[in-house]
N, C-alpha and C positions, 0 to 999 in steps of 0.2 A: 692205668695212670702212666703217663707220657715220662720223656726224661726231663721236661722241663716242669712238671707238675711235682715231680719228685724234689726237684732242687729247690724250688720255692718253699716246698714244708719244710725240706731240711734246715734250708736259711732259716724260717719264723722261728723254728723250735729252737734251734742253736744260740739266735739271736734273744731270744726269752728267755733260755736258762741262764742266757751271762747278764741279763739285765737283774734277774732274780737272786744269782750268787754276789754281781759287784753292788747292787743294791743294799744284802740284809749282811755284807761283809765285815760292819761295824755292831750288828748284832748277834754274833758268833761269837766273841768276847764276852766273859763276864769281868773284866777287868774295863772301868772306867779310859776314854780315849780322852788325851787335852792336847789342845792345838798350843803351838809353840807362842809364845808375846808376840813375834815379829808376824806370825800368820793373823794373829788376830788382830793387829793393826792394818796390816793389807787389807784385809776383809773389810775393813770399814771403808775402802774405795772402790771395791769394786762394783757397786754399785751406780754411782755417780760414773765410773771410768765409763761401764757399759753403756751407760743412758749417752755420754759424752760421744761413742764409737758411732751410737745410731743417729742423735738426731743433727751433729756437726755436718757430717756428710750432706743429708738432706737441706741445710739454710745454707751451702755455700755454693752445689751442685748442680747443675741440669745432663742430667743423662750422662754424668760421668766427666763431666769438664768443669772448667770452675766459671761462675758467672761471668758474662763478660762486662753486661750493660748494667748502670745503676736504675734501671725501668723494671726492678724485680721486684714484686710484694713481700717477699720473705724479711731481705735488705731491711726495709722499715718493719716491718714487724719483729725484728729480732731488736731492733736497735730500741723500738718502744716496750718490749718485753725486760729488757736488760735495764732499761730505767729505771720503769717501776721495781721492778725486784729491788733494786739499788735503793730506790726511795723506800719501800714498803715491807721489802719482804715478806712478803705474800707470794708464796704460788701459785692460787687460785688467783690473785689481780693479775703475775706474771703473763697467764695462760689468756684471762679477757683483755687485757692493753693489749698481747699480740697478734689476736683475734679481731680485735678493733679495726686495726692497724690492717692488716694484712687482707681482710674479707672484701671492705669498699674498693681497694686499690687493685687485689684481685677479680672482681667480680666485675666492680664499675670502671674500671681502666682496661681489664682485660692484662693486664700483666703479670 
């Protein structure tokens, strides 16, 4: 075995046992753990914060800059997406008005 075959096992194994220690770390306890109030109000955003970090970038962006042209499918499809929600709230209509919106003008416009 090489020294580069050596370092790769030692990584996997090293990396396995700290996944397996900081993993079962709150299992090692026979004393119950509680998250503070203030954590477990945080907790109730991060959810929406994550979802907000991924899919913002994507309807404002092309490859890393900000749209320039209003000739973008996203544009109307976020804007018909954000309606219905408003009107309905539904996520599931959210997801088809913006689909609506967004497929002909991408597909059939090419934009």
């Amino acid at each position: 075995m090489n020294q580069t075959d050596l370092w790769t096992v030692v990584t996997i194994v090293g990396m396995a046992m700290l996944t397996v220690i900081t993993r079962s770390f709150f299992f090692l306890s026979s004393n119950p753990w509680s998250m503070p109030a203030w954590l477990q109000r945080g907790l109730h955003y991060a959810p929406i914060a994550a979802l907000a970090a991924v899919i913002v970038p994507e309807m404002v962006t092309t490859q890393g800059h900000l749209i320039s042209t209003w000739q973008d499918a996203r544009l109307f499809a976020v804007v018909a997406g954000l309606a219905w929600f408003y009107w309905k709230r539904s996520m599931l209509g959210t997801i088809i008005a913006g689909m609506t919106v967004y497929l002909p003008l991408h597909v059939g416009f090419g934009w």
